[in-house]
N, C-alpha and C positions, 0 to 999 in steps of 0.2 A: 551129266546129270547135275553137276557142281554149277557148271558155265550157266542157267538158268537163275540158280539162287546165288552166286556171285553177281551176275547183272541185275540183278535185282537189291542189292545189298549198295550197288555203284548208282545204280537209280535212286535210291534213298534218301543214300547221302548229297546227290546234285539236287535232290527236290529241295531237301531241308538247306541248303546252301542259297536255291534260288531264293526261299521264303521264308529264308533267316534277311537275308540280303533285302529283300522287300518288307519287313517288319523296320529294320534298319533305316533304310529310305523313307518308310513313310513315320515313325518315328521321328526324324530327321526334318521333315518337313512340318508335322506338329510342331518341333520345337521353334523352328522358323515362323511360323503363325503366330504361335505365344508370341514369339520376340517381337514382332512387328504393333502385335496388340498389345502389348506392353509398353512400345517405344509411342506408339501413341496414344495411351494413357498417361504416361510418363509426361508427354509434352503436354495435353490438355491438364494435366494436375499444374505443371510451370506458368499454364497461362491464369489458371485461376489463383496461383499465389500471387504469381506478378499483381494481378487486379485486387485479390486482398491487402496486398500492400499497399500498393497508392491509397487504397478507400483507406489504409488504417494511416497513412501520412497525412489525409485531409482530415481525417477526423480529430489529428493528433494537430493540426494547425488549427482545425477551427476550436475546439477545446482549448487552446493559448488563448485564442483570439478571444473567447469567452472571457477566462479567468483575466486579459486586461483590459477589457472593455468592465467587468464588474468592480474593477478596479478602479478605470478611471469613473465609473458610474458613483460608487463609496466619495470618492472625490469630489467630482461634482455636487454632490449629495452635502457634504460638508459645506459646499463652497457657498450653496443655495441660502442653507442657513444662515450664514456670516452675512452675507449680502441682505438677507430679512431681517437681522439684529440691524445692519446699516442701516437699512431703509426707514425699521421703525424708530431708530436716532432720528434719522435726518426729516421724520415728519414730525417726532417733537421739537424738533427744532425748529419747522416750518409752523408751529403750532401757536411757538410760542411769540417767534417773531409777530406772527398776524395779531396776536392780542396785541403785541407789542406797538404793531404801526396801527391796530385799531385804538390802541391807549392814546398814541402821539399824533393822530388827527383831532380825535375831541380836545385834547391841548389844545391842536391847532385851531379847531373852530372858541375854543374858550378862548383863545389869545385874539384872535378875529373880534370876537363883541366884545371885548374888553380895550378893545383899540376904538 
């Protein structure tokens, strides 16, 4: 009468054994899923730094390239000036000359009819 509820006590325990074992396994395997979708999250996260980086390296050259090109721009800018102070010297100078050789031709024609 034992031997019935003994085998069945021996049953139990192999069932909960198989489907401890198989909770185990497939446990086991979820966590292998995760890993796998993780390792590639993990690498698509690497490829979009990688790319945020380069963009923040060009953005970080063309920002130089800004601040000396406004630089040389200020410069130029100055240079423009100096060259229009020349210019408007060297057209009174050219101003004055022309009075000058328009003065020294009527000389000349006055020295003409006086000869």
């Amino acid at each position: 009468s034992n031997w019935p509820l003994g085998e069945s006590a021996n049953l139990k325990k192999k069932f909960d054994e198989i489907f401890s074992a198989t909770k185990y396994t497939k446990a086991l395997e979820h966590i292998n899923k995760l890993k796998k979708d993780q390792a590639i999250s993990i690498k698509e996260f690497k490829l979009k730094v990688e790319t945020l980086r380069v963009q923040k390296d060009h953005a970080v050259r063309i920002q130089t390239q800004h601040e000396e090109n406004s630089s040389k721009a200020a410069v130029l800018s100055q240079r423009m000036v100096e060259l229009g102070r020349t210019i408007a010297e060297a057209q009174r100078v050219i101003n004055t000359c022309d009075g000058d050789i328009v003065g020294l031709r009527s000389l000349a024609v006055e020295h003409g009819k006086l000869e």
